[in-house]
DSSP file (Angstrom, degrees, kcal/mol; ACC not computed):
  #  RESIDUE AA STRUCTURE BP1 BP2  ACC     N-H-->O    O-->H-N    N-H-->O    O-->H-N    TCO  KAPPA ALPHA  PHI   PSI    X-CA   Y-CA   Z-CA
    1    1 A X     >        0   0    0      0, 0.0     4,-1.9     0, 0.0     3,-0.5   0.000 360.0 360.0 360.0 -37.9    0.0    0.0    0.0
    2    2 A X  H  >  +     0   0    0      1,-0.2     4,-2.2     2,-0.2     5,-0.1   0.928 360.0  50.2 -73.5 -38.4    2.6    2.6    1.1
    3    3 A X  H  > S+     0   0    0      2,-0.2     4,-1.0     1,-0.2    -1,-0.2   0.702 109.4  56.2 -73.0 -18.3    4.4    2.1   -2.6
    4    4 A X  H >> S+     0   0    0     -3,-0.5     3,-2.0     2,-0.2     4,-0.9   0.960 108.4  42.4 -24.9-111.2    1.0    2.6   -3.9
    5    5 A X  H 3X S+     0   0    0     -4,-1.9     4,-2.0     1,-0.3     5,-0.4   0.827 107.8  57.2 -16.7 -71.4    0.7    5.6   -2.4
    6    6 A X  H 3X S+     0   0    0     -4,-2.2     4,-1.5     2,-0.3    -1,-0.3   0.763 104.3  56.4 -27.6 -52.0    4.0    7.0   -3.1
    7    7 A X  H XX S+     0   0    0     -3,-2.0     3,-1.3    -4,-1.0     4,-0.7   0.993 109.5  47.7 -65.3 -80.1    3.5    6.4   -6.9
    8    8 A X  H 3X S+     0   0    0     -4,-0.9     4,-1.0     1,-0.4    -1,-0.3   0.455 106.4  50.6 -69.7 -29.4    0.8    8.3   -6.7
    9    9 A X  H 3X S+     0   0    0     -4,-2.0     4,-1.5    -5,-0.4    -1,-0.4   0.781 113.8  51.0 -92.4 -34.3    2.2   11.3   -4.7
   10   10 A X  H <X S+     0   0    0     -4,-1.5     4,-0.6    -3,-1.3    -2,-0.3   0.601 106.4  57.3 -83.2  -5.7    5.0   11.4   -7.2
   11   11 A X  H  X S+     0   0    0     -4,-0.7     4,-1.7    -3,-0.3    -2,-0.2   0.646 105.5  41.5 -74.8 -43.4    2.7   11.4   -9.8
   12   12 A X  H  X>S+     0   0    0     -4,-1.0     4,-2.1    -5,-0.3     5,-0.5   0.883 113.7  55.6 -80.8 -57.1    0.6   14.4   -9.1
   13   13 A X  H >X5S+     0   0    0     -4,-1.5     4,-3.7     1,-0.2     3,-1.9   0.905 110.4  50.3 -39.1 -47.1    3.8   16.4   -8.1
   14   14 A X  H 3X5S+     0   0    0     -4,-0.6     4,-4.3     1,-0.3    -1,-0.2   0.890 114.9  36.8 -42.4 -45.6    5.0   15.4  -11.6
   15   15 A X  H 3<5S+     0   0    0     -4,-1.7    -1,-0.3    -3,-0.4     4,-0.2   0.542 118.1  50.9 -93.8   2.6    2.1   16.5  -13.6
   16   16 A X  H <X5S+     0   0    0     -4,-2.1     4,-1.6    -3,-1.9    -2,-0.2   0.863 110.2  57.1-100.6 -41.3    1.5   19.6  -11.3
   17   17 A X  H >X<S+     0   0    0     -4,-3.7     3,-1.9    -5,-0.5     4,-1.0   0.977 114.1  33.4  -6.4-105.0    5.3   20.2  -12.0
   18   18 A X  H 3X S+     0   0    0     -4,-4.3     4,-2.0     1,-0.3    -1,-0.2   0.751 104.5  71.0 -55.0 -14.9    5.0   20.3  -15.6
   19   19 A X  H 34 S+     0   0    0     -5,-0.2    -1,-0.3     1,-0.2    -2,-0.2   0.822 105.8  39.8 -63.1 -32.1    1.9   21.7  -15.6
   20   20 A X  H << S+     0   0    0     -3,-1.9     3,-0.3    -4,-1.6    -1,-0.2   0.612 116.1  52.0 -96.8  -8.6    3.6   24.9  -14.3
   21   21 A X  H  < S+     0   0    0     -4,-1.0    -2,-0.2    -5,-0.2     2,-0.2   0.772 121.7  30.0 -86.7 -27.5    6.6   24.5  -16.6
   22   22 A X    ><  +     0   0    0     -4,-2.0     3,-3.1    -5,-0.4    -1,-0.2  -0.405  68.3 164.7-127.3  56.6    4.7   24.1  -19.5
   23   23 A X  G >  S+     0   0    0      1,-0.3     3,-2.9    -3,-0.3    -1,-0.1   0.899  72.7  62.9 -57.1 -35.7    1.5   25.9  -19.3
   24   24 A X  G 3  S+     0   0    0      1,-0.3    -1,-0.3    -3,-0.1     3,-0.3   0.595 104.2  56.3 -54.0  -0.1    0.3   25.9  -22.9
   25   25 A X  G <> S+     0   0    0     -3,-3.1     4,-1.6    -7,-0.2    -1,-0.3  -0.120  70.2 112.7-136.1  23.1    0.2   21.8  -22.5
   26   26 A X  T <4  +     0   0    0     -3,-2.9     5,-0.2     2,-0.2    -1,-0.2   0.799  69.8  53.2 -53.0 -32.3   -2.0   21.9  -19.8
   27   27 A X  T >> S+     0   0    0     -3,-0.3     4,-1.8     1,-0.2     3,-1.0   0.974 108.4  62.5 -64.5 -43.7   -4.9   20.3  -21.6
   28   28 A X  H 3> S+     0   0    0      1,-0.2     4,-2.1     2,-0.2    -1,-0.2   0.702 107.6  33.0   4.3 -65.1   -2.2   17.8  -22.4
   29   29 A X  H 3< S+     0   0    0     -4,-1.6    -1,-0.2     1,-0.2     4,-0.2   0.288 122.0  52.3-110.3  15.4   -1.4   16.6  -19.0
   30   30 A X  H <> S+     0   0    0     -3,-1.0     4,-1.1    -5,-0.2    -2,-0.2   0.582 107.8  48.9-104.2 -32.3   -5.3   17.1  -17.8
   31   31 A X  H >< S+     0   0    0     -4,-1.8     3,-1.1    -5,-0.2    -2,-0.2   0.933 116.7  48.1 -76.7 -71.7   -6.7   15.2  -20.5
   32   32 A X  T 3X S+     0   0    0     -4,-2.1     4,-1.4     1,-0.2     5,-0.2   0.752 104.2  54.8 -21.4 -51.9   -3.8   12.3  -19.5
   33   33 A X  H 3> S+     0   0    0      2,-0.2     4,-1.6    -4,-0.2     2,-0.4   0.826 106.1  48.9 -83.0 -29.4   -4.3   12.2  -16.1
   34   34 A X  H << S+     0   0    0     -4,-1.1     2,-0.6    -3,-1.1     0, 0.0  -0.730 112.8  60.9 -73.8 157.3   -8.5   11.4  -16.5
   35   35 A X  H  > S+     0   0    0     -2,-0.4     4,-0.7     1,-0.0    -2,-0.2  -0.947 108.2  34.6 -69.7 -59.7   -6.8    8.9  -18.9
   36   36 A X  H  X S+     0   0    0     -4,-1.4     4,-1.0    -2,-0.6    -2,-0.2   0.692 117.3  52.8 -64.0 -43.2   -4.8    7.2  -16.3
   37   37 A X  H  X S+     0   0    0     -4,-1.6     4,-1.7    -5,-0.2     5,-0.2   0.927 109.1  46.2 -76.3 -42.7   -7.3    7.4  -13.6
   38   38 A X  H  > S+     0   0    0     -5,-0.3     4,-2.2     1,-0.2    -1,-0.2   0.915 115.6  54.6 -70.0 -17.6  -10.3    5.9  -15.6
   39   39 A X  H  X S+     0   0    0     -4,-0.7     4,-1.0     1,-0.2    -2,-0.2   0.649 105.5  46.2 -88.0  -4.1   -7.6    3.4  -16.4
   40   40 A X  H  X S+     0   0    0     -4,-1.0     4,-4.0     2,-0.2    -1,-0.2   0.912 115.6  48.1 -77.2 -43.0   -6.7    2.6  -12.8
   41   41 A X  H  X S+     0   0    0     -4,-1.7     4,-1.8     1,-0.2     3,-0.3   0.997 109.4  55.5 -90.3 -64.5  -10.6    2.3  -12.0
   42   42 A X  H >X S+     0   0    0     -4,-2.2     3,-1.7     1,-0.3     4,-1.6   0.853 110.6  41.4 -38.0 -63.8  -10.9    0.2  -14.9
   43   43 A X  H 3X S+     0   0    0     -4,-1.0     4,-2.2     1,-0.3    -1,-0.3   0.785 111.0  59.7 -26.0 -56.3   -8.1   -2.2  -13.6
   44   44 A X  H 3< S+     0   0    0     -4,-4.0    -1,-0.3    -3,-0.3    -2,-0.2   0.793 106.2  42.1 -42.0 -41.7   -9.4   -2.1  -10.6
   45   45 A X  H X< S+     0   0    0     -4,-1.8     3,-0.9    -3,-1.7    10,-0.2   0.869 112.3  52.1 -92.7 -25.0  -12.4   -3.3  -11.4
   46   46 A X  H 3< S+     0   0    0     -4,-1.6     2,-0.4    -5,-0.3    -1,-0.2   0.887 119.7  39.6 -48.0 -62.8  -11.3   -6.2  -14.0
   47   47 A X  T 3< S+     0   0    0     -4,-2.2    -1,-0.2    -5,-0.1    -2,-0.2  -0.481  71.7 154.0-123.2  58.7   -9.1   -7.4  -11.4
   48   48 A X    <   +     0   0    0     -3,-0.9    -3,-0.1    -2,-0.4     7,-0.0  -0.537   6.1 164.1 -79.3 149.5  -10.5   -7.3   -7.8
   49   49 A X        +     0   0    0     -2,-0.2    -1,-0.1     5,-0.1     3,-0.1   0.314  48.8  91.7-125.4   8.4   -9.0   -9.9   -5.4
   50   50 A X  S    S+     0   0    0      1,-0.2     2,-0.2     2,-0.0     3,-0.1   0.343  90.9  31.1-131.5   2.7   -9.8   -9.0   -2.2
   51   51 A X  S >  S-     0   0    0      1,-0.1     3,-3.8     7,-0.0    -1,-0.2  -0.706  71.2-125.3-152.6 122.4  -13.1  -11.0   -1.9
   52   52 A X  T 3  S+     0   0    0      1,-0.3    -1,-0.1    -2,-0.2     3,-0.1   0.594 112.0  51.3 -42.8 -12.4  -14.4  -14.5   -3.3
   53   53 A X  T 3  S-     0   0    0      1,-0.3    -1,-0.3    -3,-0.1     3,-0.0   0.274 105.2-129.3-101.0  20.6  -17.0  -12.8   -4.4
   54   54 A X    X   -     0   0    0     -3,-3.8     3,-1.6     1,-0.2    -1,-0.3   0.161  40.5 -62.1  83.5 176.1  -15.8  -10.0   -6.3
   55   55 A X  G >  S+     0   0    0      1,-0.3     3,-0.6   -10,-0.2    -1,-0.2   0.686 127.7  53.9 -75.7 -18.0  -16.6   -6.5   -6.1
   56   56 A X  G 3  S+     0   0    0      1,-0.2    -1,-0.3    -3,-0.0    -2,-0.2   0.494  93.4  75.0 -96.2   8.1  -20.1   -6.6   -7.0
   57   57 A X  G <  S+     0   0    0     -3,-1.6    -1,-0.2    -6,-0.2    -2,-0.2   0.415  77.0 117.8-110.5  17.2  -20.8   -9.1   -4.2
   58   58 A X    <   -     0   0    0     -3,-0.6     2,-0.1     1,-0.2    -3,-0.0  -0.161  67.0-104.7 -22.5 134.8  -20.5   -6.5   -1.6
   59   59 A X     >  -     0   0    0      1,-0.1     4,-1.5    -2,-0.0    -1,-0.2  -0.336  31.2-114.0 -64.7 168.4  -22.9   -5.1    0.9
   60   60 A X  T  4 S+     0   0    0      1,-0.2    -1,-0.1     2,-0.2    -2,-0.0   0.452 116.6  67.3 -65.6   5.6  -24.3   -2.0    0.5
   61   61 A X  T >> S+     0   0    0      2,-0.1     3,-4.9     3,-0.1     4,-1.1   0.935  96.8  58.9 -72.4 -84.7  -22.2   -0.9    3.6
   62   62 A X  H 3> S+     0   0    0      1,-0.3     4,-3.9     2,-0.2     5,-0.3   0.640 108.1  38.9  18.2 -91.2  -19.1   -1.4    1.5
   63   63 A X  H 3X S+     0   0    0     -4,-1.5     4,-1.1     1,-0.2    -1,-0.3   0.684 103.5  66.9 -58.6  -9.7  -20.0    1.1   -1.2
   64   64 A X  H <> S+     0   0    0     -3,-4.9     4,-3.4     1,-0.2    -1,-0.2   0.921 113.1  42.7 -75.0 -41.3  -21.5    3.9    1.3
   65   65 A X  H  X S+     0   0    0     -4,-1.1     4,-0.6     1,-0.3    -2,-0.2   0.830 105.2  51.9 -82.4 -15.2  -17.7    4.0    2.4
   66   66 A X  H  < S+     0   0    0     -4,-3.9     4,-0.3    -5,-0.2    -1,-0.3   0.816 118.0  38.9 -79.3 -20.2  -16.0    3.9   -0.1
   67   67 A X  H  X S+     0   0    0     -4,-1.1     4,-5.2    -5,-0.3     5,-0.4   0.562  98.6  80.2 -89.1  -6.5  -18.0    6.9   -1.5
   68   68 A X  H  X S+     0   0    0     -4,-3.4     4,-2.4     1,-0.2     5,-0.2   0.987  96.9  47.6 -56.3 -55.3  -18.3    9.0    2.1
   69   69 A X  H  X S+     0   0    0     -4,-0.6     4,-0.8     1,-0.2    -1,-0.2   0.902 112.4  43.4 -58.4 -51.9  -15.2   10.2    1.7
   70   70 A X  H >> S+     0   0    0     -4,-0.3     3,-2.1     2,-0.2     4,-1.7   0.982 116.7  47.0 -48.4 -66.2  -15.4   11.3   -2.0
   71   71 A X  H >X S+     0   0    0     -4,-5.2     4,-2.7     1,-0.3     3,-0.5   0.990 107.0  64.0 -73.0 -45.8  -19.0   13.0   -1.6
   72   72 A X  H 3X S+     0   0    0     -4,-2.4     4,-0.7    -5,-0.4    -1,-0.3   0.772  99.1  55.3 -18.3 -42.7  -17.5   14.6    1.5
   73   73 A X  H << S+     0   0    0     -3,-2.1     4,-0.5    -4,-0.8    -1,-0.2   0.764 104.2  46.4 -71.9 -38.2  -15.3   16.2   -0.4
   74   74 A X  H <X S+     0   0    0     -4,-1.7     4,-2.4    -3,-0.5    -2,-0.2   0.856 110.5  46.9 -71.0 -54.0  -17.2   17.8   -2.5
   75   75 A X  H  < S+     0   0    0     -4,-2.7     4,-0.3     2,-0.2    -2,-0.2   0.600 112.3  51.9 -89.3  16.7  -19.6   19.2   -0.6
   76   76 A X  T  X S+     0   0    0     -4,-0.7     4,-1.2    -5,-0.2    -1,-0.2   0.456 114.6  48.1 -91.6 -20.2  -16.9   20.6    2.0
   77   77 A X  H  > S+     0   0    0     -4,-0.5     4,-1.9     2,-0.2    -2,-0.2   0.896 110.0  48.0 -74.5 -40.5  -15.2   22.1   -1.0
   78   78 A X  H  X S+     0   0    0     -4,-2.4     4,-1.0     1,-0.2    -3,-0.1   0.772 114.1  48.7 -72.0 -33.8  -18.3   23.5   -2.3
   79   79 A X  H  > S+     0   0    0     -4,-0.3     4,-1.3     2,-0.2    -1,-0.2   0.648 112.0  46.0 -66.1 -39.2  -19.0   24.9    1.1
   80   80 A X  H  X S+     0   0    0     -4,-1.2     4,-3.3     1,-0.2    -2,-0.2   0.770 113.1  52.9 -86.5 -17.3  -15.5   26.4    1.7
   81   81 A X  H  <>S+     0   0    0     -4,-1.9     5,-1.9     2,-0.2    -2,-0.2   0.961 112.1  43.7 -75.9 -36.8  -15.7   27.9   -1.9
   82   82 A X  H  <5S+     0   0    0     -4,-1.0     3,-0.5     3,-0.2    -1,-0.2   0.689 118.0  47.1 -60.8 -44.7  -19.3   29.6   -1.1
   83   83 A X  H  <5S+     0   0    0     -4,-1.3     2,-0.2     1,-0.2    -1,-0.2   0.918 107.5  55.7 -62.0 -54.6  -18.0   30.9    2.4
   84   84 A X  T  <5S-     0   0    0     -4,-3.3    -2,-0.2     1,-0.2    -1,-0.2   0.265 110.4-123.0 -97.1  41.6  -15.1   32.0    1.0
   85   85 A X  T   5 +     0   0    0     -3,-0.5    -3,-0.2    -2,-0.2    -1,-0.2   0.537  50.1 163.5  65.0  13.4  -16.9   34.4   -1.7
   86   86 A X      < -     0   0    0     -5,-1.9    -1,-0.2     1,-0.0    -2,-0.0  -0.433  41.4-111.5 -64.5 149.1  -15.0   32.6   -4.9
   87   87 A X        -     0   0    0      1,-0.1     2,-0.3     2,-0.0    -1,-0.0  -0.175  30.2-110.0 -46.7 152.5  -16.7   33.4   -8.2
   88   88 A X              0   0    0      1,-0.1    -1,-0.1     0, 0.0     0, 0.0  -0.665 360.0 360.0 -93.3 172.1  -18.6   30.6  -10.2
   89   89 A X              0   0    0     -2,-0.3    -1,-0.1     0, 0.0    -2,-0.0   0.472 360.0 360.0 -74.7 360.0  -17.2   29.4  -13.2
């Protein structure tokens, strides 16, 4: 997990990295990285191990937690952006 992690942290520096060396190729390295990610989820989902009965034979527990954190995010982002007067897009 930790090397996991790691990859990943060296991955966003990278692309936030070039993203500031190279602004004009930003769509570039945004359009990649949704490239990479739907192809991580994809992977993921092709090749769960972690229960005989696969990822779709989860409870409904399962899926509330793995998305609390995600919808959390959003609406504490949405919240801090609203407080903290930002323009909409």
């Amino acid at each position: 997990l930790s090397i996991a992690v790691a990859v990943v942290v060296v991955a966003v520096a990278c692309g936030l990295a070039s993203s500031h060396v190279f602004p004009n190729h930003r769509h570039v390295f945004h359009t990649s990285a949704n490239v990479a990610g739907l192809s991580l989820i994809a992977l993921g989902l092709v090749f769960t191990t972690g229960s005989r009965d696969g990822l779709f034979g989860q409870p409904w527990e399962f899926f509330a937690g793995v998305a609390m954190p995600c919808v959390a995010g959003l609406i504490l982002s949405n919240v801090m952006s609203f407080k903290g007067g930002v323009d909409k897009p």
